[in-house]
C-alpha positions as a Markdown table, in Angstrom:
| # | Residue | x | y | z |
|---|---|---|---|---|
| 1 | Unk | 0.0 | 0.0 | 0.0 |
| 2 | Unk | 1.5 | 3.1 | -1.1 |
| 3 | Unk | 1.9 | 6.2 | 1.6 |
| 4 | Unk | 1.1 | 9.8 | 0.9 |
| 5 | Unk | 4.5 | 10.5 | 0.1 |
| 6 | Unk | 5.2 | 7.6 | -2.5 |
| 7 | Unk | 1.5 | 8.7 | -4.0 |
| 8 | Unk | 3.3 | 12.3 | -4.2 |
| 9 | Unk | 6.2 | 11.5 | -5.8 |
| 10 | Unk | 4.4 | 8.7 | -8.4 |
| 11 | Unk | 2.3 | 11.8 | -9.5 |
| 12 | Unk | 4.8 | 13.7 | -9.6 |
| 13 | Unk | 6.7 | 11.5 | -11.9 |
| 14 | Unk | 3.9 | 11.1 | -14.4 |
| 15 | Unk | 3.3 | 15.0 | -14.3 |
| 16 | Unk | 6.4 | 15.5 | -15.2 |
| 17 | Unk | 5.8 | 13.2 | -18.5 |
| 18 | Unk | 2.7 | 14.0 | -19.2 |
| 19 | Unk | 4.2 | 18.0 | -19.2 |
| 20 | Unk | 7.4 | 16.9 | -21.4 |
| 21 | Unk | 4.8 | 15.5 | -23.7 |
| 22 | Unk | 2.3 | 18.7 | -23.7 |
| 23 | Unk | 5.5 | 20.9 | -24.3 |
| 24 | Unk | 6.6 | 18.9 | -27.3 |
| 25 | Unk | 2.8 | 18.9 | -29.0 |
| 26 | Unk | 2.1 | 22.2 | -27.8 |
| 27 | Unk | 5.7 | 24.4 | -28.9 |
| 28 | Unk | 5.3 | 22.7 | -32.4 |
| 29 | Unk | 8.6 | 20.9 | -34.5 |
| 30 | Unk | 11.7 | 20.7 | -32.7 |
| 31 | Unk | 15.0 | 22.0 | -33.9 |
| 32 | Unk | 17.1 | 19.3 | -35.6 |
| 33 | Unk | 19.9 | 18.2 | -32.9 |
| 34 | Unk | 23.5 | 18.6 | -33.4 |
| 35 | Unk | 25.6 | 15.7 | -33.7 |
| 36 | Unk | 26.9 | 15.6 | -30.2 |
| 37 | Unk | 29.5 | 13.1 | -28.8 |
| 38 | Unk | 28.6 | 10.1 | -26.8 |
| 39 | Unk | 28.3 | 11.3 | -23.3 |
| 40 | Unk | 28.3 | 9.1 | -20.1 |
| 41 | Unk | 25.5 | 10.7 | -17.9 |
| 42 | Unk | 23.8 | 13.6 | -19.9 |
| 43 | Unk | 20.9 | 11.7 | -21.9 |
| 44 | Unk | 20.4 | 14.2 | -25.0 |
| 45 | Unk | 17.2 | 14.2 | -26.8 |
| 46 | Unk | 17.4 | 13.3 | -30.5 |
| 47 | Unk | 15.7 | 17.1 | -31.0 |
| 48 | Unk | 16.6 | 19.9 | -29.2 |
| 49 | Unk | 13.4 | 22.2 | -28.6 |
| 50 | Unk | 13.4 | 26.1 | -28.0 |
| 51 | Unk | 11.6 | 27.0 | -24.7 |
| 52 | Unk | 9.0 | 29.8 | -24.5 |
| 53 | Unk | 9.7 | 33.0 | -23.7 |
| 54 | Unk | 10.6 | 33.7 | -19.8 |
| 55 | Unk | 11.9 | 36.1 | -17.0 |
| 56 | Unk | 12.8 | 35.3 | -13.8 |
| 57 | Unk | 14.9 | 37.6 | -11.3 |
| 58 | Unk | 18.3 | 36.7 | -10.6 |
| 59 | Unk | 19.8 | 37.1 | -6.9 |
| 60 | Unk | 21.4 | 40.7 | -8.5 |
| 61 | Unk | 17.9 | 41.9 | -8.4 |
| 62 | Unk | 18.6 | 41.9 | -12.6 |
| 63 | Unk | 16.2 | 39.7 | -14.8 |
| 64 | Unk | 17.4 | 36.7 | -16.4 |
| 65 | Unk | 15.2 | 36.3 | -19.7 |
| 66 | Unk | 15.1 | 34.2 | -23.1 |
| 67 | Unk | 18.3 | 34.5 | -24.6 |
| 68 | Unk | 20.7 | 35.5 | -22.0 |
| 69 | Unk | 21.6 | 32.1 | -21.3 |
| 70 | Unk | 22.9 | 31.6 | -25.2 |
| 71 | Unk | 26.6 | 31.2 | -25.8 |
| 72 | Unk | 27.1 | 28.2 | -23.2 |
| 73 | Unk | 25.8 | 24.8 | -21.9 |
| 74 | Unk | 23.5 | 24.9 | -18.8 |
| 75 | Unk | 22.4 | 22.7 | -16.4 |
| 76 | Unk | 18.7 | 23.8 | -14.6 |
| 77 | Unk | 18.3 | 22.8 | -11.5 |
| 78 | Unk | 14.8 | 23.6 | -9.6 |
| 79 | Unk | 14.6 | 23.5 | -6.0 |
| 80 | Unk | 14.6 | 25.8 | -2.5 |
| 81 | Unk | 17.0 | 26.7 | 0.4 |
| 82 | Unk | 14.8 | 25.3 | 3.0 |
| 83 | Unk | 15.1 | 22.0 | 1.5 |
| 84 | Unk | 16.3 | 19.4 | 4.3 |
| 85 | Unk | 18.5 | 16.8 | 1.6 |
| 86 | Unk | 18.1 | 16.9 | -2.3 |
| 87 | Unk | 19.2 | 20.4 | -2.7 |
| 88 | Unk | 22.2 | 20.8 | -0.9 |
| 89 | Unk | 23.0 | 17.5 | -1.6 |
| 90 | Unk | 22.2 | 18.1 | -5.8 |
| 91 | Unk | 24.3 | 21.5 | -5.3 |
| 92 | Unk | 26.9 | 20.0 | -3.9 |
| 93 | Unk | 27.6 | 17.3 | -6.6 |
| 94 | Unk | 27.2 | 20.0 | -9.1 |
| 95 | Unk | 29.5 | 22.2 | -7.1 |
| 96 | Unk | 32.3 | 19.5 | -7.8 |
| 97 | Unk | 31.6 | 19.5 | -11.4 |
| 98 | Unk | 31.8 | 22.9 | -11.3 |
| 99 | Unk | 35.3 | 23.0 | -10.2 |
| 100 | Unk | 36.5 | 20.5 | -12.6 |
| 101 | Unk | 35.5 | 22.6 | -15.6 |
| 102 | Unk | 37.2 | 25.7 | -14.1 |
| 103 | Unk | 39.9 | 25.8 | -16.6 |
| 104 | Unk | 37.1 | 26.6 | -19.2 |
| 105 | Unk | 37.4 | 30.5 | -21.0 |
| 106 | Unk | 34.4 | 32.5 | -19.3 |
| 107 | Unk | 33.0 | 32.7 | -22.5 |
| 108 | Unk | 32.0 | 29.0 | -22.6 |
| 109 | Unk | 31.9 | 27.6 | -19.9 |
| 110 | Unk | 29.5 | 25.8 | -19.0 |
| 111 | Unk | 26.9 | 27.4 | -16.4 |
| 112 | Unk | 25.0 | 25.9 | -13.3 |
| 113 | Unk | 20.9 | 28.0 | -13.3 |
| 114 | Unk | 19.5 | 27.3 | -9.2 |
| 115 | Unk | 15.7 | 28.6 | -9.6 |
| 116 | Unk | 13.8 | 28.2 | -6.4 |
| 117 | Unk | 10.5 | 27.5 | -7.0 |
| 118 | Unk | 9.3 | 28.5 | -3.5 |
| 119 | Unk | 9.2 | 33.0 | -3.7 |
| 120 | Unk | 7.2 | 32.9 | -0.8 |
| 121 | Unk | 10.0 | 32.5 | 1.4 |
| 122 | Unk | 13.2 | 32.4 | -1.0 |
| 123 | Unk | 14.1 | 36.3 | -2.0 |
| 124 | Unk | 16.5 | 36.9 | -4.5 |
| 125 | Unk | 18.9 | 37.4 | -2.3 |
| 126 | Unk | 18.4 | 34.6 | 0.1 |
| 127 | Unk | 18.6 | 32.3 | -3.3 |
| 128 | Unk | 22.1 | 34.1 | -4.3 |
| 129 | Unk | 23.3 | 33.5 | -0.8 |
| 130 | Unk | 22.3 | 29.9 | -0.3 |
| 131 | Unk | 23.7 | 28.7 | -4.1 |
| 132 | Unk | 27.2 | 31.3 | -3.9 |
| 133 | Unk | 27.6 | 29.0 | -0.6 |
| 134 | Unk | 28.1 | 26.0 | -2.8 |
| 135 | Unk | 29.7 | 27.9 | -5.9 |
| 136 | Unk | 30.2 | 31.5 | -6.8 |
| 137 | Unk | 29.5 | 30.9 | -10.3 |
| 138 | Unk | 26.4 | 29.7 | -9.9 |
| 139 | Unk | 23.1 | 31.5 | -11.6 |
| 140 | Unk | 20.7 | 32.2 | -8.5 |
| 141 | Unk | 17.1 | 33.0 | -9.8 |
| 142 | Unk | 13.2 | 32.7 | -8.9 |
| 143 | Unk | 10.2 | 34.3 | -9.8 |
| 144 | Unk | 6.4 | 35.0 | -9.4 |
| 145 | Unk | 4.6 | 31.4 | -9.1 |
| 146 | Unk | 2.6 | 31.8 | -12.2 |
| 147 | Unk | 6.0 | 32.3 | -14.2 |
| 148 | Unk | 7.5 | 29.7 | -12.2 |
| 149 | Unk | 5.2 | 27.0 | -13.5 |
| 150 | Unk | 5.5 | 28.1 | -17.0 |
| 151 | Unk | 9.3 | 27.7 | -16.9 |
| 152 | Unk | 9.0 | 24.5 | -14.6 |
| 153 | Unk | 6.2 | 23.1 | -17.6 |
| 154 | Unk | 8.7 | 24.5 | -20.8 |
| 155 | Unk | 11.3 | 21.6 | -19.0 |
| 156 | Unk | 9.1 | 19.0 | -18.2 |
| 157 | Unk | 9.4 | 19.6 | -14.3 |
| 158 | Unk | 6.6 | 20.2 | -12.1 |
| 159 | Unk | 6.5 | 21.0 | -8.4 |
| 160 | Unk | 3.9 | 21.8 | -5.5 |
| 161 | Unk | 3.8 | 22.8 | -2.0 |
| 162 | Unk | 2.7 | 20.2 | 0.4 |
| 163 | Unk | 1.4 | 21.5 | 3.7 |
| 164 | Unk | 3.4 | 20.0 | 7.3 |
| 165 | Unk | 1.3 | 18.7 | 10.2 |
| 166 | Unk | 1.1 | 22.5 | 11.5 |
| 167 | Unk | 0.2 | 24.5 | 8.3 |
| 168 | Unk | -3.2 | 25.9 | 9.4 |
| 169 | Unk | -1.7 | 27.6 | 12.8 |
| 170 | Unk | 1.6 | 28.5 | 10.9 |
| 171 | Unk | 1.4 | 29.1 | 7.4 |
| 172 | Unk | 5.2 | 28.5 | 6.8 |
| 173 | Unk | 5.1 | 25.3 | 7.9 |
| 174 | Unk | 5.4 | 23.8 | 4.0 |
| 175 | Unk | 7.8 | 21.7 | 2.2 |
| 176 | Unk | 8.0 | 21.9 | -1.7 |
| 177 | Unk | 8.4 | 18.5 | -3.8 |
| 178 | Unk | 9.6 | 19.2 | -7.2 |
| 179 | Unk | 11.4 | 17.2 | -10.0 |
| 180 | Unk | 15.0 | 16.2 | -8.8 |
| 181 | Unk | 16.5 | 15.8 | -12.6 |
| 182 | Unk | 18.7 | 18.4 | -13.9 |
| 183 | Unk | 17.8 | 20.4 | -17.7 |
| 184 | Unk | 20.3 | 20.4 | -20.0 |
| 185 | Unk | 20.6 | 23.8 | -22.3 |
| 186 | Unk | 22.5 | 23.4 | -25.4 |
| 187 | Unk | 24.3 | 26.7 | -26.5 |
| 188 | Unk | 21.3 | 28.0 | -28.5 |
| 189 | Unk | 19.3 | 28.2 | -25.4 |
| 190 | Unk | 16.9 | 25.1 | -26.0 |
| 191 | Unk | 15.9 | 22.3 | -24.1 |
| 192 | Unk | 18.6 | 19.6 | -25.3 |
| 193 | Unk | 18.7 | 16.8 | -22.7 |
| 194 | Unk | 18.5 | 15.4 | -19.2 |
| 195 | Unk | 20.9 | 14.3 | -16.2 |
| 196 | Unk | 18.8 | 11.9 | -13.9 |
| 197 | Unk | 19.4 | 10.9 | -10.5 |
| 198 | Unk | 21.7 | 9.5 | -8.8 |
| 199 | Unk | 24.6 | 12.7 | -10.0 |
| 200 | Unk | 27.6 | 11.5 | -10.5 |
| 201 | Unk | 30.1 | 15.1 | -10.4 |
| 202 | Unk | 33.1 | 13.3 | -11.9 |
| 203 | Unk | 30.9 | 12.3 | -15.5 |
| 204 | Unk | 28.8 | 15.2 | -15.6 |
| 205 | Unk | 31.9 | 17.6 | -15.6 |
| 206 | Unk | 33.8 | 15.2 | -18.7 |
| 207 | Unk | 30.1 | 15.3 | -20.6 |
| 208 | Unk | 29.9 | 19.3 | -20.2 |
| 209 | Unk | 33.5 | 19.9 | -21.3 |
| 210 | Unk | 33.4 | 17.8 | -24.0 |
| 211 | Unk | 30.0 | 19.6 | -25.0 |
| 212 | Unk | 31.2 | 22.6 | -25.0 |
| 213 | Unk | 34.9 | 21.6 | -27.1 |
| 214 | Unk | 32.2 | 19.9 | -30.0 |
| 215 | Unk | 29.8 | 23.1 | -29.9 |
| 216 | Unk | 33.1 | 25.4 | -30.8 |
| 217 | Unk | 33.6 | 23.2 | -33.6 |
């Protein structure tokens, strides 16, 4: 017999299908995929699709929009800082990978995009503090909730808030479950692939800078 949880996270899983099939009926023909190198962890779609429009506001307090993520490879990670064990612990492994591809130029190397999906209590600069505690290069960002589930639904993810035991006397007693898999961004800004669970820093950091070397090409 399944608990609430498991029935949270099975519906959570299929939501997150169900959207990556919407987006790929509903944004129309997919642009043809490069011929990327074999990669260990990164599973790349045979089309790469352009997202919608978006905007979300970056830990600077500046917007980060459609576009502004052209030029390099990045990974999408959602979650929130008052997340007890799949953040930190997601950060962290991307944090390592991070540090392996170091030796990249700025002007390609690959970028790391933390977008909280919980406003109510994440502010721009709470999100910048938590994820420049894991790496300073790392894109902070959230937004309104409406914009949130757009961007969330353009990458297949979903998320909720799930009340605790105490919700109705305090109101910020909530945990957030969301899609633990990271996006993968090729350098034209569209949605190119996934890394799933469990992260493995060490494969993730050879895929990216290999990724990047072919996209110079």
């Amino acid at each position: 017999m399944f608990n609430k949880k498991t029935g949270i996270i099975l519906v959570l899983a299929l939501a997150a299908g169900l959207g990556l099939l919407a987006a790929q009926k509903f944004f129309g023909p997919a642009a043809p995929a490069a011929q990327w190198p074999q990669t260990q962890t990164v599973t790349l779609f045979p089309q790469a699709r352009p997202l919608p429009p978006f905007s979300l506001r970056q830990s600077d307090g500046t917007q980060l929009t459609s576009g502004e993520l052209n030029g390099h490879w990045n990974l999408v990670f959602l979650g929130f800082t008052f997340c007890p064990d799949i953040c930190p612990t997601t950060l962290a492994e991307l944090a390592q990978a991070q540090a392996q591809w170091s030796g990249l130029a700025d002007s390609v190397r690959p970028q790391v995009v933390f977008v909280s999906v919980d406003p109510e209590r994440d502010t721009p600069t709470r999100i910048g503090e938590y994820a420049h505690a894991f790496h300073p290069d790392t894109i902070a960002a959230t937004a309104d909730v409406p914009a949130l589930e757009n961007f969330a639904r353009s990458l297949g993810f979903v998320f909720m808030k799930v009340p605790g035991k105490t919700f109705d006397q305090n109101p910020q007693d909530y945990s957030m479950d969301h899609s633990s898999a990271i996006a993968v961004l090729d350098p034209q800004g569209r949605l190119a692939g996934l890394i799933r669970p469990p992260f493995q820093p060490k494969a993730i950091a050879e895929d990216m800078a290999m990724l990047t070397e072919a996209a110079q090409k």
